[in-house]
N, C-alpha and C positions, 0 to 999 in steps of 0.2 A: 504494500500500500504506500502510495507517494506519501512524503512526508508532508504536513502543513502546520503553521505553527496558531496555527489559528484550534486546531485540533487537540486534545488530552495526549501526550506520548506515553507512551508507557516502554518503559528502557527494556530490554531484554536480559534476561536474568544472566548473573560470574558463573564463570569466564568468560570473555567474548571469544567467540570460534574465529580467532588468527592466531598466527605465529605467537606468542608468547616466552620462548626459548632465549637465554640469554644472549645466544649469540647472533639474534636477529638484532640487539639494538646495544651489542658488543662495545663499540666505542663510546657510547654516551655512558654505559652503565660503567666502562672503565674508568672515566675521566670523574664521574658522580662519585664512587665507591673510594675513589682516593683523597679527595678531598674529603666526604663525609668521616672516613678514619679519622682523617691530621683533626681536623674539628673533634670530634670526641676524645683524640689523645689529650691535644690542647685543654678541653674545659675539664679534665680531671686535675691538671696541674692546682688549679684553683683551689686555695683550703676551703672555700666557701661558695662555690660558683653560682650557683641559683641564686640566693641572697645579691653577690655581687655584680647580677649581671642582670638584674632586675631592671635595672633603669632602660637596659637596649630589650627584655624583653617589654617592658612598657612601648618603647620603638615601634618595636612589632605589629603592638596591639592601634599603635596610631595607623599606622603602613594599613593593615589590613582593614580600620576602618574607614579610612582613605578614600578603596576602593570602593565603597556604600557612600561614598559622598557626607562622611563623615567626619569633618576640619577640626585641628587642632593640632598644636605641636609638641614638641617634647617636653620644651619649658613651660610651656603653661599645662600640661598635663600632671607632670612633675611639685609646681607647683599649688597645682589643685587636692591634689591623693593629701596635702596637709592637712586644706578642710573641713568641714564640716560638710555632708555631701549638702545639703540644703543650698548652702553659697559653691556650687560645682555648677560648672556652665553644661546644660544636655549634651554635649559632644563631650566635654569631659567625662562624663557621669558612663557615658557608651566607650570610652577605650576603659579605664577604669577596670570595667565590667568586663572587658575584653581580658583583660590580663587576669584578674582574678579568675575567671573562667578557664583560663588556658594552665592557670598553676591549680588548680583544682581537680581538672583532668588527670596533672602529670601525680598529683597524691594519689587518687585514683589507683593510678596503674599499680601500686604496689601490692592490689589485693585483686585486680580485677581488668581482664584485656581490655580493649577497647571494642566495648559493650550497647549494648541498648539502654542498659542503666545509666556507664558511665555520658552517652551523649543527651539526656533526658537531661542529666544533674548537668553538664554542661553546656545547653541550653539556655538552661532557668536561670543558672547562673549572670547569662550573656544576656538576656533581653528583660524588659520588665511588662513585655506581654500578658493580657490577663487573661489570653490562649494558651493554656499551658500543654505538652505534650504534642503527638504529631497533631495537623492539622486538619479539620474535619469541614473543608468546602471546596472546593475548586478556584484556586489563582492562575495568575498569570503575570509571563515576565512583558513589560511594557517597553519602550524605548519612551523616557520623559520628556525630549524634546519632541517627538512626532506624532508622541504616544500611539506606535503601529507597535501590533504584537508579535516578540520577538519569538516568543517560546510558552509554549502552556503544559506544564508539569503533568503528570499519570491523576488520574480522581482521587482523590481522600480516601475511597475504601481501597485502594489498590496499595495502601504504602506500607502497613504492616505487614503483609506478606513480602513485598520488596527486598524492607529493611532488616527485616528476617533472613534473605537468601543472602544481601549485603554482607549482614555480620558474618554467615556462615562462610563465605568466599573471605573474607577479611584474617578470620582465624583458622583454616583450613590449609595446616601443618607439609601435607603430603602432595602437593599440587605440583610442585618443583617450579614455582612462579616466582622470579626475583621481589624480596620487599618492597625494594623502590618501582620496581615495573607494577605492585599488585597496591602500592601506594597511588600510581599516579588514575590507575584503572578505576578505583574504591572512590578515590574525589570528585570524578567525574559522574560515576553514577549517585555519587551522592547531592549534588546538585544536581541532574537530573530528576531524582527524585522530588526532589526541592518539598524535606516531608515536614517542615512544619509554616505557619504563618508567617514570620519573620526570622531573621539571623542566619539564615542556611548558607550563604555565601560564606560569614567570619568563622562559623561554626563549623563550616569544611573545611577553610582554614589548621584549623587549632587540632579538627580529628588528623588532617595530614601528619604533623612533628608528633603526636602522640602513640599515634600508628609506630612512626620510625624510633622512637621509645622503645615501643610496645614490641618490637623486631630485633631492638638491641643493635640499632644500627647510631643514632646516639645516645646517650647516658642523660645527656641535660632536655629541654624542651627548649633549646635555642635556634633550631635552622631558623631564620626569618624569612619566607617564600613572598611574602607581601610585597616585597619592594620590588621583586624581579614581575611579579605580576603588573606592580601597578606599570613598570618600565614599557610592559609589553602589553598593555589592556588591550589592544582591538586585536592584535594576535591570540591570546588567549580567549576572547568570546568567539574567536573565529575557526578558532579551533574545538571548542566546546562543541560549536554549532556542527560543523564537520563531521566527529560521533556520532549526532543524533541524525543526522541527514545524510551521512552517505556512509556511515561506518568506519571512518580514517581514523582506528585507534594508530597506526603508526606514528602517525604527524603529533598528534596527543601525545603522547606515551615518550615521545625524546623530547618536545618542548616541555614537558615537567622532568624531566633528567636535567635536561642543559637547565631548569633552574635551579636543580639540586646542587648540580657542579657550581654553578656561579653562586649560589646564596650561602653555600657549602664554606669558598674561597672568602667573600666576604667579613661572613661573620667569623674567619678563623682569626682572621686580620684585625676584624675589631677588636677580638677576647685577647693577640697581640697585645695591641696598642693599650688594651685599660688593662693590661698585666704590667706592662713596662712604666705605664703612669703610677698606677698604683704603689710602684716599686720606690721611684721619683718620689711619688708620696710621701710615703714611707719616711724616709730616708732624712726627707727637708722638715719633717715635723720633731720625729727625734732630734735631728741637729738642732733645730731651732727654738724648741718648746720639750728638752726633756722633761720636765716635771709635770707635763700633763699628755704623753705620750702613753699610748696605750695601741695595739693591733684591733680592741675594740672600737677604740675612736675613729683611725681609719675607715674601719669596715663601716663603717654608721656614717660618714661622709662620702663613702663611695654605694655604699646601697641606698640611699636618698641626697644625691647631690644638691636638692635643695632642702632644707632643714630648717625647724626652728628652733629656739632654746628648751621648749617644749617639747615635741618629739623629741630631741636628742636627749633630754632626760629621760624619758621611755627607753632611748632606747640602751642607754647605760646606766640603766636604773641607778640614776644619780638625781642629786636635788635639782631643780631649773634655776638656782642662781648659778649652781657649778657649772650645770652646761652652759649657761650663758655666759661664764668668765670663760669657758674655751672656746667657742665662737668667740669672743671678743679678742680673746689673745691670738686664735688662727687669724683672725681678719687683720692685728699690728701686723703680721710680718706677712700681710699677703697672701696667704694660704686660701681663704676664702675671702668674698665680697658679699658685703650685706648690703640691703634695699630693703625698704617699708613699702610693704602692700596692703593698704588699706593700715586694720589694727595690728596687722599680724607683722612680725620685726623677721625677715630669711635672711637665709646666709647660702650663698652658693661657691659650691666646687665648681669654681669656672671653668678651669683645664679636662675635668669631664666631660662639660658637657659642649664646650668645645667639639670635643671628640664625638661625641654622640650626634652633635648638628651635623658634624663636616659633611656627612656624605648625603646630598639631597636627594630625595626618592619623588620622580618627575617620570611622566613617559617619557618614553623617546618619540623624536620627533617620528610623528605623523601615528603616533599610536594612542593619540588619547583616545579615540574613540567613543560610543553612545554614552551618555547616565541611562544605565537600566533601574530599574525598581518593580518591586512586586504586588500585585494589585489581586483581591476577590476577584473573582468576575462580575457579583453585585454590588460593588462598592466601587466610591469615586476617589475614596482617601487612597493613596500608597502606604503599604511600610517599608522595610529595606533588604533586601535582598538578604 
């Protein structure tokens, strides 16, 4: 049956009947496989990696809400999570929510694969929908400037079954299907499916690195994919579309390789560079401030590069005059820069976050391609992909 997008798709159940053999997509899976290592050896160096690399998973969670047309950046994300959510701007409130959800997964994993549970709880986590669970009407994906329909997802009662045969392809040991080849297959049909009201896009996102957890292919929940997507937006919906219309898992299945390799190489470079600062850190605080040096203190300037005297009493469960005389003393000799926002007095690790800015995440030219968004089919409001 000709494909239409005006039509309910209903994706066809794992595996898809092509080649799926390593050696059909040999070179991409070499060039992914080596860098995804160096990345995993790298974030075990870290005494404390999760913690410490929070601030570029919060990155992440900006990148990939980005792509849902969802603005904000690192520093004012950074310093929103101080807040109160009440005084949190909505786009804040939505990466926020991103990252808790994607560290909430990776606890998850220690008791439980990646599940129908675990993406229910990481869902709910992501959105503050008052749909909870899969989605029980019929949408559709829209183009927002032309609003022609790009794509209309399988019926509501088709998804439990779907998501059923999903997880079972997902966790199904003996297939002799590469991780990253049955990672790139698993995200696809899962937007395909597109099984609940909102979130399904960020939420595809997050089951991706969780899955590659879940495989042992990294340790941390650090690949950031987000940024090679947003790089390549009109290549990736067109590729998507591809699958559902003419079957081209090839073209799919190495443009999610070649972003494993490239986000793989990236972020090994970032967890680099905030090792070697860190180190710098280190080093200029002791020299300069032994009497109030500590590897705690560090660590609580580099896992919230902006701070205030209050949290950092939290977080070295110390009084908030003492954290306030160590901010004070890092800011005489430079270490951090303070600024009043509002009532709230911060202090930032500029050299962090330096770091964390330097690398803009923009398409490339001629890729920015459609704003899509998710629509009922009785409804006029959108939510967000």
């Amino acid at each position: 049956m000709r494909y239409s997008p005006e039509k309910p798709f209903v994706p066809p159940k794992l595996p898809p009947p092509v080649d799926l053999s390593n050696s059909a997509f040999a070179d991409e899976l070499l060039r992914a496989r080596v860098e995804l290592a160096e990345l995993k050896g790298y974030g075990q160096l870290l005494p404390n990696p999760l913690l410490l690399l929070s601030p570029a998973v919060l990155r992440e969670s900006i990148a990939s809400s980005e792509i849902e047309n969802i603005h904000t950046t690192i520093l004012d994300a950074l310093q929103m999570q101080l807040f109160p959510e009440s005084q949190q701007t909505e786009n804040d409130k939505e990466v926020l929510r991103y990252r808790d959800a994607l560290l909430e997964g990776f606890k998850m994993l220690e008791h439980f694969p990646v599940c129908t549970r675990m993406i229910h709880r990481v869902h709910k986590r992501l959105t503050i929908s008052p749909e909870r669970g899969y989605r029980r009407q019929q949408n559709r994906i829209v183009n927002n400037s032309t609003h022609e329909t790009i794509f209309t997802p399988p019926p509501a009662k088709e998804i439990s079954a779907l998501m059923s045969d999903w997880e079972k392809f997902l966790n199904r040991s003996n297939d002799q299907i590469d991780p990253l080849i049955k990672a790139a297959i698993a995200h696809y049909q899962f937007e395909a499916i597109h099984p609940f009201h909102d979130g399904n896009g960020r939420c595809g996102r997050i089951l991706i690195v969780l899955y590659l957890v879940n495989a042992g292919i990294l340790r941390w929940p650090i690949l950031f994919i987000s940024a090679y997507l947003i790089r390549h937006r009109a290549d990736y919906y067109r590729l998507l579309l591809g699958v559902t219309r003419d079957r081209r898992w090839d073209e799919f299945i190495r443009f999610i390789l070649t972003g494993f390799h490239e986000q793989a190489g990236e972020t090994r470079q970032l967890l680099l560079d905030t090792m070697e600062l860190l180190e710098r850190y280190k080093n200029s605080v002791r020299k300069k401030l032994p009497k109030i040096y500590s590897y705690e203190l560090i660590e609580a300037l580099f896992s919230y590069p902006v701070t205030s005297p209050a949290h950092l009493a939290r977080a070295l469960n110390v009084h908030q005059r003492t954290a306030s005389r160590y901010l004070s003393q890092l800011e005489d000799k430079e270490l951090v820069k303070d600024r009043t926002h509002g009532r709230y007095h911060l202090f930032f690790n500029t050299e962090l976050l330096e770091l964390l800015q330097r690398q803009q995440i923009t398409p490339a030219a001629g890729q920015r391609g459609a704003n899509l968004e998710t629509i009922p089919e009785n409804a006029t409001a959108a939510g967000q992909t």
